[in-house]
mmCIF file of the N, C-alpha and C atoms, coordinates in Angstrom:
data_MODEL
# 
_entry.id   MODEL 
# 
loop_
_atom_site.group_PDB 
_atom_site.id 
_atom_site.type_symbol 
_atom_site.label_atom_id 
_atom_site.label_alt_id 
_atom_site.label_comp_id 
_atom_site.label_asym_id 
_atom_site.label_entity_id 
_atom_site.label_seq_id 
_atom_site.pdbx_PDB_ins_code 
_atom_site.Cartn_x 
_atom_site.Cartn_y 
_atom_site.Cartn_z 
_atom_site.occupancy 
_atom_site.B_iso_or_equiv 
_atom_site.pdbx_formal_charge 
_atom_site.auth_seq_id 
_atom_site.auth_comp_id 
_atom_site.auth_asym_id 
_atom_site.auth_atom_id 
_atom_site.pdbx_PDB_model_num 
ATOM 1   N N  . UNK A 1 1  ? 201.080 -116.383 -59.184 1.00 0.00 ? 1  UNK A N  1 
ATOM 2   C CA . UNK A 1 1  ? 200.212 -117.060 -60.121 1.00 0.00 ? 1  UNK A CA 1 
ATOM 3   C C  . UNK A 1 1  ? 200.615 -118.517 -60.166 1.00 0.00 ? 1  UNK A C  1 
ATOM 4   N N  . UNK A 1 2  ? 199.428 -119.696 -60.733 1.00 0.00 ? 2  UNK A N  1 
ATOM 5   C CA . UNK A 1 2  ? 199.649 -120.747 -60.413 1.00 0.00 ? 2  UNK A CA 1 
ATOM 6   C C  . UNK A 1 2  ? 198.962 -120.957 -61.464 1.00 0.00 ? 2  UNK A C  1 
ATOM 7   N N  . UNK A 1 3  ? 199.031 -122.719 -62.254 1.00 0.00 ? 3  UNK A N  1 
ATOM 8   C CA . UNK A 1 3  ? 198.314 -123.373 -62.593 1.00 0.00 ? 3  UNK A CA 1 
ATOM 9   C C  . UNK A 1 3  ? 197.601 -124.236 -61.639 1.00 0.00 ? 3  UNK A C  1 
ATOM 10  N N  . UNK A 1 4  ? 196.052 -124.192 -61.994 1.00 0.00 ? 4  UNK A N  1 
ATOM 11  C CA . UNK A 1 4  ? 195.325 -125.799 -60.933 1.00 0.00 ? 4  UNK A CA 1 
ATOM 12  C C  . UNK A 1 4  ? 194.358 -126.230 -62.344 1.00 0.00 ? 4  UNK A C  1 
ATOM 13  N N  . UNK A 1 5  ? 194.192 -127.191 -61.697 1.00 0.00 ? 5  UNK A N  1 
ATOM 14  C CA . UNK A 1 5  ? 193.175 -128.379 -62.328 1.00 0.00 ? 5  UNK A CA 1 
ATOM 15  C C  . UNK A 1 5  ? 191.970 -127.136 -62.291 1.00 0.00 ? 5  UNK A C  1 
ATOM 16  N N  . UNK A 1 6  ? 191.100 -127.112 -63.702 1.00 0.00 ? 6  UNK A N  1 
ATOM 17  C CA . UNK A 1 6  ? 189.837 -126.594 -63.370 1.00 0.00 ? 6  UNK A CA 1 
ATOM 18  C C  . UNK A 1 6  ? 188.891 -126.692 -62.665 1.00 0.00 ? 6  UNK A C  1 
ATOM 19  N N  . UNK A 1 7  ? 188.359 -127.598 -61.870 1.00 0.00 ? 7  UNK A N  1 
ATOM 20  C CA . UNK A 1 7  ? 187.814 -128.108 -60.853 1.00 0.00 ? 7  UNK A CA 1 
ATOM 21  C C  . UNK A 1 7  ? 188.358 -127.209 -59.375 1.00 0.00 ? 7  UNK A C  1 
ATOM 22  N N  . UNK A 1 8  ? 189.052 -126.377 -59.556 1.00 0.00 ? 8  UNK A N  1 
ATOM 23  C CA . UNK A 1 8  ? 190.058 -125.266 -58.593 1.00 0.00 ? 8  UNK A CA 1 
ATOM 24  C C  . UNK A 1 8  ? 189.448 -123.791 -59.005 1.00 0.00 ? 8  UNK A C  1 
ATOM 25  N N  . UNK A 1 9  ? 189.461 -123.130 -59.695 1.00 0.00 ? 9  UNK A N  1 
ATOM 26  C CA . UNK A 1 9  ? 188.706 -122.132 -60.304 1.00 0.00 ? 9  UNK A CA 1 
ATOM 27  C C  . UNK A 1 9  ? 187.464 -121.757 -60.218 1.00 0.00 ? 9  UNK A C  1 
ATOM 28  N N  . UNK A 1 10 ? 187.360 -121.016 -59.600 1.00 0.00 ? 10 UNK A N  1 
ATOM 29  C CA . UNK A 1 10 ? 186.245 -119.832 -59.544 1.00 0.00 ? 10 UNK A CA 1 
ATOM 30  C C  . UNK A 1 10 ? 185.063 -120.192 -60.495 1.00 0.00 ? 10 UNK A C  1 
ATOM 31  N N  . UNK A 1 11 ? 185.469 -120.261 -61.771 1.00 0.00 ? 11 UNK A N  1 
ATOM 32  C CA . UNK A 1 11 ? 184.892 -120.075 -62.780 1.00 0.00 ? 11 UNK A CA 1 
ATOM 33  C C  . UNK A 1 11 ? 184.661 -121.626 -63.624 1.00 0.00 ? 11 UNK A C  1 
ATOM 34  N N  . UNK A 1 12 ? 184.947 -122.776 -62.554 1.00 0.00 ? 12 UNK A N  1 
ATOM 35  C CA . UNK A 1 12 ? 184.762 -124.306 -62.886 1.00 0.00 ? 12 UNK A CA 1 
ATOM 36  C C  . UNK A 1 12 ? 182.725 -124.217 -63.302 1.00 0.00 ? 12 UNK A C  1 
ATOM 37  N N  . UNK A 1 13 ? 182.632 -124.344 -64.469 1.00 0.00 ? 13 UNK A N  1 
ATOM 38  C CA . UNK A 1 13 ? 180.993 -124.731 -65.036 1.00 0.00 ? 13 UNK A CA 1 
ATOM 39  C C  . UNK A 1 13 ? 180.523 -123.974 -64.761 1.00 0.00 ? 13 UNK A C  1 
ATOM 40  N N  . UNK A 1 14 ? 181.055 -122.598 -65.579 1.00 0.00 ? 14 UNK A N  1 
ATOM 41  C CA . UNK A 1 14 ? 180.728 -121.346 -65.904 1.00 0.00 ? 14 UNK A CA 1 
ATOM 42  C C  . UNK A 1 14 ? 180.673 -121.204 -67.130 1.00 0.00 ? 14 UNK A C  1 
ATOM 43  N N  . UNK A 1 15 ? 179.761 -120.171 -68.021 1.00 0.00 ? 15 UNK A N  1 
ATOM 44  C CA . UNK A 1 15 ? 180.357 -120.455 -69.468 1.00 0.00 ? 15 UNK A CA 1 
ATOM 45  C C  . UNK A 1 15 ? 181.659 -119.614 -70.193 1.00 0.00 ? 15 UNK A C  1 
ATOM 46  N N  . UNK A 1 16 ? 181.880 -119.984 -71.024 1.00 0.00 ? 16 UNK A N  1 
ATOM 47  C CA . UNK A 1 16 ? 183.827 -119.296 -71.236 1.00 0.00 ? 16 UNK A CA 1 
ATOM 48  C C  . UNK A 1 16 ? 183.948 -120.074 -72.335 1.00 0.00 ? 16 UNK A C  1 
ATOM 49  N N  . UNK A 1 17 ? 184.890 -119.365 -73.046 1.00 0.00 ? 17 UNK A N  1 
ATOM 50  C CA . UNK A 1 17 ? 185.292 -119.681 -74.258 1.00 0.00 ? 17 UNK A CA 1 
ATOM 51  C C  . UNK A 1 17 ? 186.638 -120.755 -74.064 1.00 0.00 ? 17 UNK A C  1 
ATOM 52  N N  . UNK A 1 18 ? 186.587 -121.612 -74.807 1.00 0.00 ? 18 UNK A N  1 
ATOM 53  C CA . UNK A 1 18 ? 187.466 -122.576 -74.913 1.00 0.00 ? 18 UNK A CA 1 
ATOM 54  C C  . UNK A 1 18 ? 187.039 -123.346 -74.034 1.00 0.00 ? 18 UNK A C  1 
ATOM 55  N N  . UNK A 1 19 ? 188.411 -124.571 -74.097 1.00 0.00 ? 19 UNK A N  1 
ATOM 56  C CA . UNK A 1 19 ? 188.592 -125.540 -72.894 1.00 0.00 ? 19 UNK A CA 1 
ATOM 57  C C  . UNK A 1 19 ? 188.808 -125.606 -72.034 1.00 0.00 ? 19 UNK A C  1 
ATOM 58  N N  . UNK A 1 20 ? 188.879 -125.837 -70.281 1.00 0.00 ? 20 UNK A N  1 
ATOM 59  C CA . UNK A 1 20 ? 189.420 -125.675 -69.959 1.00 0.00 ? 20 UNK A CA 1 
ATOM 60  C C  . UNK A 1 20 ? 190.449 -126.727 -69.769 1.00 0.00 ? 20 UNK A C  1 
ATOM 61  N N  . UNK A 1 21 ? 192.064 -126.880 -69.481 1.00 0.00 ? 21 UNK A N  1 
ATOM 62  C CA . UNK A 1 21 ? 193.145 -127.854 -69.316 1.00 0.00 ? 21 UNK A CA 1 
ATOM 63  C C  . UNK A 1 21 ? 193.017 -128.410 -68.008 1.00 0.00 ? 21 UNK A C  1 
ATOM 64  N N  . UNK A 1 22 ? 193.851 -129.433 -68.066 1.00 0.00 ? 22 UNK A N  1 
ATOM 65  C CA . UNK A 1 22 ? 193.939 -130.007 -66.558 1.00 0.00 ? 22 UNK A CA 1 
ATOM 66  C C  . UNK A 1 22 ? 195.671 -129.543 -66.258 1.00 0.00 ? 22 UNK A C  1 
ATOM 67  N N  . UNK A 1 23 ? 196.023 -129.325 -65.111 1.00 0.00 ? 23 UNK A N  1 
ATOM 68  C CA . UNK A 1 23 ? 196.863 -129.299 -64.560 1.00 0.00 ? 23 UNK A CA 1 
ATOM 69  C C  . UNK A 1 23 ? 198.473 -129.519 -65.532 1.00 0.00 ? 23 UNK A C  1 
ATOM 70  N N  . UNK A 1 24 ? 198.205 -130.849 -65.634 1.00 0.00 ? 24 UNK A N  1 
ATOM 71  C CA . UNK A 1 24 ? 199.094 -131.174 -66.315 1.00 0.00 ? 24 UNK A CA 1 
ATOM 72  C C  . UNK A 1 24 ? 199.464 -131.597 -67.668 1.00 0.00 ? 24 UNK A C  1 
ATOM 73  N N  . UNK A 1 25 ? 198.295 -130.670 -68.365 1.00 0.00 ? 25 UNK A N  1 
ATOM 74  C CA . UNK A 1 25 ? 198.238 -130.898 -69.596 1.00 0.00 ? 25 UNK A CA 1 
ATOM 75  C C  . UNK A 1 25 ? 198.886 -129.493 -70.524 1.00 0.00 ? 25 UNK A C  1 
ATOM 76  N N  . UNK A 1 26 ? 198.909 -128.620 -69.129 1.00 0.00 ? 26 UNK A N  1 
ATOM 77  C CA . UNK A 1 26 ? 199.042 -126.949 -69.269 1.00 0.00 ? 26 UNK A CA 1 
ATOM 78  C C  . UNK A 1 26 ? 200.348 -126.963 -68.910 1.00 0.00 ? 26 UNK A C  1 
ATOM 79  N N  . UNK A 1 27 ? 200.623 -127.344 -67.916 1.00 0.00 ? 27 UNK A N  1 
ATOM 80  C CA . UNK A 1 27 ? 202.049 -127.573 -67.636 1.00 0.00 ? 27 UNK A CA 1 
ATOM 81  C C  . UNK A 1 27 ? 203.207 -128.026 -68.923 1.00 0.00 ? 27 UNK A C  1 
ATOM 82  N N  . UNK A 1 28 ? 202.429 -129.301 -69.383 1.00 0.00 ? 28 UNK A N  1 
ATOM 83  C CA . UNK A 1 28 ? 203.150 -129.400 -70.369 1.00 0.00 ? 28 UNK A CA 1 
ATOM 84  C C  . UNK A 1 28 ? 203.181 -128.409 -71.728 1.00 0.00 ? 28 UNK A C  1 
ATOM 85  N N  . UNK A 1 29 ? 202.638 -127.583 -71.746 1.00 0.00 ? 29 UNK A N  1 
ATOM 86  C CA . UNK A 1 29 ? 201.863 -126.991 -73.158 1.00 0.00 ? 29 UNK A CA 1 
ATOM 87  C C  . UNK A 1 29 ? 203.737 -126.353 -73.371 1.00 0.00 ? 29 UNK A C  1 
ATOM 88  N N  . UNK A 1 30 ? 203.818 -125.974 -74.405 1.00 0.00 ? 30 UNK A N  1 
ATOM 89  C CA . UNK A 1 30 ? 204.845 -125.073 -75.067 1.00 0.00 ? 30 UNK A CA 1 
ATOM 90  C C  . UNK A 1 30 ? 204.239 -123.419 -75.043 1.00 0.00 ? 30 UNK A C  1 
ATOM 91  N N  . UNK A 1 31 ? 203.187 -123.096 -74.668 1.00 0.00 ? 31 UNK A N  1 
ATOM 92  C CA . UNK A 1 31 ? 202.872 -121.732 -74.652 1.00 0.00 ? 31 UNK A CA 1 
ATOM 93  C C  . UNK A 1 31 ? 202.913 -121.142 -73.212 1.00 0.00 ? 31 UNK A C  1 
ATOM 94  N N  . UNK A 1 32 ? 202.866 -121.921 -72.270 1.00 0.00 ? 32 UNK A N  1 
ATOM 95  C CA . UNK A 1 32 ? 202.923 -121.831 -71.033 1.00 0.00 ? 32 UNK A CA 1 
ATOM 96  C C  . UNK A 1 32 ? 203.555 -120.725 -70.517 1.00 0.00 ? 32 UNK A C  1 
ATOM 97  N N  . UNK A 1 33 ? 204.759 -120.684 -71.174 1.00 0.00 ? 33 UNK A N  1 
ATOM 98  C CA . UNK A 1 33 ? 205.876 -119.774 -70.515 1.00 0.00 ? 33 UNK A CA 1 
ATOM 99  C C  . UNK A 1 33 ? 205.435 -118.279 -71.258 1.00 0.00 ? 33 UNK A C  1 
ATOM 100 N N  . UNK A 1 34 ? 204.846 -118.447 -72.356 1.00 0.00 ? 34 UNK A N  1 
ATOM 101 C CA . UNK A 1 34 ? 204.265 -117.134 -73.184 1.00 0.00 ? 34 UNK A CA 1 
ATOM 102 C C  . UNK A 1 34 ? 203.214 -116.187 -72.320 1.00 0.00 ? 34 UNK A C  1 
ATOM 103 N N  . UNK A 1 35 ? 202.302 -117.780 -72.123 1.00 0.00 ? 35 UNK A N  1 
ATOM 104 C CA . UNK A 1 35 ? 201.225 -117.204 -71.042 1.00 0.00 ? 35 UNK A CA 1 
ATOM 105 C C  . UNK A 1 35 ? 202.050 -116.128 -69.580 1.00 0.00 ? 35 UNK A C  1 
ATOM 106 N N  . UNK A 1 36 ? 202.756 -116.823 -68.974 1.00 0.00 ? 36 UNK A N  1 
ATOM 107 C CA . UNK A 1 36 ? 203.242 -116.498 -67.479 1.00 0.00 ? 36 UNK A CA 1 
ATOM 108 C C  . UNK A 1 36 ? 203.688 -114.435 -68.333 1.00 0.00 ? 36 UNK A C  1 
ATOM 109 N N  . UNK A 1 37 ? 204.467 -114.693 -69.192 1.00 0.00 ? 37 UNK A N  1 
ATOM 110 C CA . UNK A 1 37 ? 205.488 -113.718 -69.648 1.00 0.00 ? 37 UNK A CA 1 
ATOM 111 C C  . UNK A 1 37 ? 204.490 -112.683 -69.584 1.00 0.00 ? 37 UNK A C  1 
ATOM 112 N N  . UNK A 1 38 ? 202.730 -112.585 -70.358 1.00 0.00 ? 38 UNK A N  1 
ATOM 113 C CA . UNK A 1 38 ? 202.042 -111.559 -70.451 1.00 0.00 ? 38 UNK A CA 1 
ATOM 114 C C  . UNK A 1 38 ? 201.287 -111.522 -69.397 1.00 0.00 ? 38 UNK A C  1 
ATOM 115 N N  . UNK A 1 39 ? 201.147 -112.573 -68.520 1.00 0.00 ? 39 UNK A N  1 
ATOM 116 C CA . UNK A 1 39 ? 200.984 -112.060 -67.174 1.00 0.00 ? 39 UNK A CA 1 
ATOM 117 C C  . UNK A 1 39 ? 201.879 -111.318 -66.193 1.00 0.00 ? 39 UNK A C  1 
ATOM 118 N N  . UNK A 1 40 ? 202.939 -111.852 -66.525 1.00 0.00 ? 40 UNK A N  1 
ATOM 119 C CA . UNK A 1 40 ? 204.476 -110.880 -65.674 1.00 0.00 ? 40 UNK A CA 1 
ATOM 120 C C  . UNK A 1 40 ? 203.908 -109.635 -65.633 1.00 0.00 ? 40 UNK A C  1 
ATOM 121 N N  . UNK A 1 41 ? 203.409 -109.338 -67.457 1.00 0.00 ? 41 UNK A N  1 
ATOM 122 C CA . UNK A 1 41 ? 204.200 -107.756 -68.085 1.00 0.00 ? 41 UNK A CA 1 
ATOM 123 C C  . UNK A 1 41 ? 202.925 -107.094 -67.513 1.00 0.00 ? 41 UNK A C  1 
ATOM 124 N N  . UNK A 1 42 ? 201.456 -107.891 -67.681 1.00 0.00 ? 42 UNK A N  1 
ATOM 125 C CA . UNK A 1 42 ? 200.145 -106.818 -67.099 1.00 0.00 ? 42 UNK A CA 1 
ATOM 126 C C  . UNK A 1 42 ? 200.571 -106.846 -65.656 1.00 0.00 ? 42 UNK A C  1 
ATOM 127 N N  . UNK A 1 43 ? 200.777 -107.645 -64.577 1.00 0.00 ? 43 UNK A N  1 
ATOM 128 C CA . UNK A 1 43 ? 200.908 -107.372 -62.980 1.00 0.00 ? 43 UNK A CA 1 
ATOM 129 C C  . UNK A 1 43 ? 201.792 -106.482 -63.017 1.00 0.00 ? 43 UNK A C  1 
ATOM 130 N N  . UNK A 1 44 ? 202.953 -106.286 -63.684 1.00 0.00 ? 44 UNK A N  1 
ATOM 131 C CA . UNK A 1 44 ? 204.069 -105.448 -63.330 1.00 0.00 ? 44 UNK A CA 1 
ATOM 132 C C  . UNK A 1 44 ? 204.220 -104.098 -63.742 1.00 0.00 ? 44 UNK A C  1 
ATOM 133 N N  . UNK A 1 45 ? 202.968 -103.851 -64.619 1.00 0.00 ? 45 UNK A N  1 
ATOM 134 C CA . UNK A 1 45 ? 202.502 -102.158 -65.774 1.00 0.00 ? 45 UNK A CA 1 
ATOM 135 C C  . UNK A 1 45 ? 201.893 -101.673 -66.108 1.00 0.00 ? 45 UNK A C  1 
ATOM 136 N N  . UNK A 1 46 ? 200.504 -102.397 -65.574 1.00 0.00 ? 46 UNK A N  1 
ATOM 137 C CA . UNK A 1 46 ? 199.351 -102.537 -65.418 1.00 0.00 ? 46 UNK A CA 1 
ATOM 138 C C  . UNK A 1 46 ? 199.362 -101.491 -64.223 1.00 0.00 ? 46 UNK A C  1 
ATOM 139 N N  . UNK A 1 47 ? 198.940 -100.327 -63.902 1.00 0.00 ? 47 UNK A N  1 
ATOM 140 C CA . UNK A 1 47 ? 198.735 -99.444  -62.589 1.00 0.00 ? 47 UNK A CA 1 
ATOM 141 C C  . UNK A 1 47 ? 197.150 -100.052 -61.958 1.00 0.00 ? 47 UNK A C  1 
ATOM 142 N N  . UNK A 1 48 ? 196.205 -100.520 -62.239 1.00 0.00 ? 48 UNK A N  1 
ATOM 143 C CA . UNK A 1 48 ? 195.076 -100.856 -61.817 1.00 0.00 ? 48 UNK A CA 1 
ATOM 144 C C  . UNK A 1 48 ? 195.308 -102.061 -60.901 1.00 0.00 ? 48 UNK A C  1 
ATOM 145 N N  . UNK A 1 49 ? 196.259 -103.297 -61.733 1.00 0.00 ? 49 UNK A N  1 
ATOM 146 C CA . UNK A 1 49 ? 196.245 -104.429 -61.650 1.00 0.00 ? 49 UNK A CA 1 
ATOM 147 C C  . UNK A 1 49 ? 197.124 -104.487 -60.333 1.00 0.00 ? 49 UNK A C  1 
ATOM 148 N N  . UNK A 1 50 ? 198.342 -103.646 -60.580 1.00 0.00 ? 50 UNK A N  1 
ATOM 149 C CA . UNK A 1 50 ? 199.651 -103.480 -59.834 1.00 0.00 ? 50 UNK A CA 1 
ATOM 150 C C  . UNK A 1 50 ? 199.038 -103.030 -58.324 1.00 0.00 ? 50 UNK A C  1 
ATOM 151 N N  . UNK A 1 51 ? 197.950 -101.658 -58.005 1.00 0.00 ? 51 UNK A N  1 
ATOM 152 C CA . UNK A 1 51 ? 197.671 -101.846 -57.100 1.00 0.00 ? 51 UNK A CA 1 
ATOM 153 C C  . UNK A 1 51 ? 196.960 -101.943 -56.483 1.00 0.00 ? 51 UNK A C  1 
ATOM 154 N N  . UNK A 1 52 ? 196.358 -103.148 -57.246 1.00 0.00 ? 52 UNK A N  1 
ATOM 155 C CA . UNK A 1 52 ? 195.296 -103.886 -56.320 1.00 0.00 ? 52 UNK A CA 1 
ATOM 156 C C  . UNK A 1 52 ? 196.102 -105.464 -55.869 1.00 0.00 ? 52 UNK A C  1 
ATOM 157 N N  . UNK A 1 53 ? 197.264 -105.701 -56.483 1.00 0.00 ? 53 UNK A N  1 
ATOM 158 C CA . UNK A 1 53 ? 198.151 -106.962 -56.592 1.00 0.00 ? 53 UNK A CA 1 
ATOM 159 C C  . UNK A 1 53 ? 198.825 -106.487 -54.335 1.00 0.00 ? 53 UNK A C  1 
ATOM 160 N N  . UNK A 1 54 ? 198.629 -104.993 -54.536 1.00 0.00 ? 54 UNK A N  1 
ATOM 161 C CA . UNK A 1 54 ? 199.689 -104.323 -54.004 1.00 0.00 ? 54 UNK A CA 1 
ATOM 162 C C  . UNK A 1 54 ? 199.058 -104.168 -52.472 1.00 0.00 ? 54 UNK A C  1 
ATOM 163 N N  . UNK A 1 55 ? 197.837 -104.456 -52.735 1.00 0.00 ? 55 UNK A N  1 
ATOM 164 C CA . UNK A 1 55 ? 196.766 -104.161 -51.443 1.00 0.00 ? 55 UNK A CA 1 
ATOM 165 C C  . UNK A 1 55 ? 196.239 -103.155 -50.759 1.00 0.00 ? 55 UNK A C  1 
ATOM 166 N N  . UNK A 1 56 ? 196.355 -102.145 -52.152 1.00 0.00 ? 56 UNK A N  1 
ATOM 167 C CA . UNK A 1 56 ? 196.444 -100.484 -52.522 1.00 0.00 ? 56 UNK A CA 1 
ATOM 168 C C  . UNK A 1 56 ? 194.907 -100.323 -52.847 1.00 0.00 ? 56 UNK A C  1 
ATOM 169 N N  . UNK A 1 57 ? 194.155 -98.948  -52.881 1.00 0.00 ? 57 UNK A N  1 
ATOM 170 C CA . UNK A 1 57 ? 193.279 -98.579  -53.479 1.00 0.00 ? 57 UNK A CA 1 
ATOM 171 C C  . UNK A 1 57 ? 193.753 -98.738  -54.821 1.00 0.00 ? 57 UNK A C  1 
ATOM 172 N N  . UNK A 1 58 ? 192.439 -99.348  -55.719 1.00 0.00 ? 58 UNK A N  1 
ATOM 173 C CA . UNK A 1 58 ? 192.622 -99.407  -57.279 1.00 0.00 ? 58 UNK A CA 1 
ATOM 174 C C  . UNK A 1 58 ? 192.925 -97.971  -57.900 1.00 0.00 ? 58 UNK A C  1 
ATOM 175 N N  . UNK A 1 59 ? 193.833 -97.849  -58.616 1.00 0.00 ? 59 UNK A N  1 
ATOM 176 C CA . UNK A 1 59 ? 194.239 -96.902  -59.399 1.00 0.00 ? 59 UNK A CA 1 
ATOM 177 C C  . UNK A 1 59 ? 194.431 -97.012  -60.629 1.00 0.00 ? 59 UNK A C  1 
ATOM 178 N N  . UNK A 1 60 ? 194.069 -95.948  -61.441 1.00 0.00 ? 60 UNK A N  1 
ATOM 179 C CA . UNK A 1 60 ? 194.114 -96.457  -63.096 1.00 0.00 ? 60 UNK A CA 1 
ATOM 180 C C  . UNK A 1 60 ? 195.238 -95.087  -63.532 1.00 0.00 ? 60 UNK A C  1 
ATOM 181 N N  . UNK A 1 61 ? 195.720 -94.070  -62.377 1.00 0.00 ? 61 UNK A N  1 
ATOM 182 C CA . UNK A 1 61 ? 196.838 -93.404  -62.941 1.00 0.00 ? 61 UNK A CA 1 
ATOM 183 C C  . UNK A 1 61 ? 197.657 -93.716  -63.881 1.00 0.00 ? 61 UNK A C  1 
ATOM 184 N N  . UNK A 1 62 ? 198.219 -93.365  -64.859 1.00 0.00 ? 62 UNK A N  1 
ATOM 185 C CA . UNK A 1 62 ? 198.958 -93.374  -65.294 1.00 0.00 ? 62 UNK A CA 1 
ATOM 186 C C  . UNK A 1 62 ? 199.182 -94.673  -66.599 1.00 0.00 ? 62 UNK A C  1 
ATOM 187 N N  . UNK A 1 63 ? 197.643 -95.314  -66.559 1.00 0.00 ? 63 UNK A N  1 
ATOM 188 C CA . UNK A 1 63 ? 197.365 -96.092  -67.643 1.00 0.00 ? 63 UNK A CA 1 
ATOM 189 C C  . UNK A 1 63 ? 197.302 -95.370  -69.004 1.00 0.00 ? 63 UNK A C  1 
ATOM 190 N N  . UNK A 1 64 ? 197.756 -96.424  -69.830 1.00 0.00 ? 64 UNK A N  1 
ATOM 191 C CA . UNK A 1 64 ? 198.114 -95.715  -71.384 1.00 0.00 ? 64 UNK A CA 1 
ATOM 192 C C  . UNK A 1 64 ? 196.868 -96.269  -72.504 1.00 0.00 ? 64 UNK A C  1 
ATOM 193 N N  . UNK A 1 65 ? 196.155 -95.754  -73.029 1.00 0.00 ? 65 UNK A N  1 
ATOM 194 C CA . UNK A 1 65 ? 195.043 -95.981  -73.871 1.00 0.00 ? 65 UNK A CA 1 
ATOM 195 C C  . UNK A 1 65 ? 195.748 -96.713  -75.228 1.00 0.00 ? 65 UNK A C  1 
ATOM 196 N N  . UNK A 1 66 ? 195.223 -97.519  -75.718 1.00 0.00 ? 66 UNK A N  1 
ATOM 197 C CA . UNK A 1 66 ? 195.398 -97.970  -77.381 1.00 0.00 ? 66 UNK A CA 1 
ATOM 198 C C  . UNK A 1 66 ? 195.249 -96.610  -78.108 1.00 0.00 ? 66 UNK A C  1 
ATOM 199 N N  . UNK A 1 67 ? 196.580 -96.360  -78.607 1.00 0.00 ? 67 UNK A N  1 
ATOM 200 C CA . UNK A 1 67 ? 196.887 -95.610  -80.300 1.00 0.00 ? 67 UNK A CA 1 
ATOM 201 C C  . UNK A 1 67 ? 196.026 -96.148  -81.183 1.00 0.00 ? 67 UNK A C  1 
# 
């Protein structure tokens, strides 16, 4: 995973909620590292995410539903 300038994105003048940042405005942010952390935790426990990350048929085995 990476930060880019929005003008990089798929989804550059699409509609979406919020702003989007520039490069180095995200970089600097103080949440940044929060962001990366709940991306870590879905790529890494996430079974759907994990293997399709993995270059696997999508699998939703062993996914856990909201209590």
């Amino acid at each position: 995973m990476m930060v880019r300038d929005p003008e990089e994105s798929f989804y550059f003048n699409k509609p979406m909620i919020g702003k989007p940042m520039a490069r180095a405005e995200a970089a600097a942010s103080a949440s940044l590292g929060k962001f990366f952390a709940v991306a870590d935790f879905i790529a890494f426990n996430d079974p759907a995410v994990k293997s399709y990350l993995l270059g696997r048929e999508v699998s939703v085995l062993g996914r856990k539903g909201i209590d």
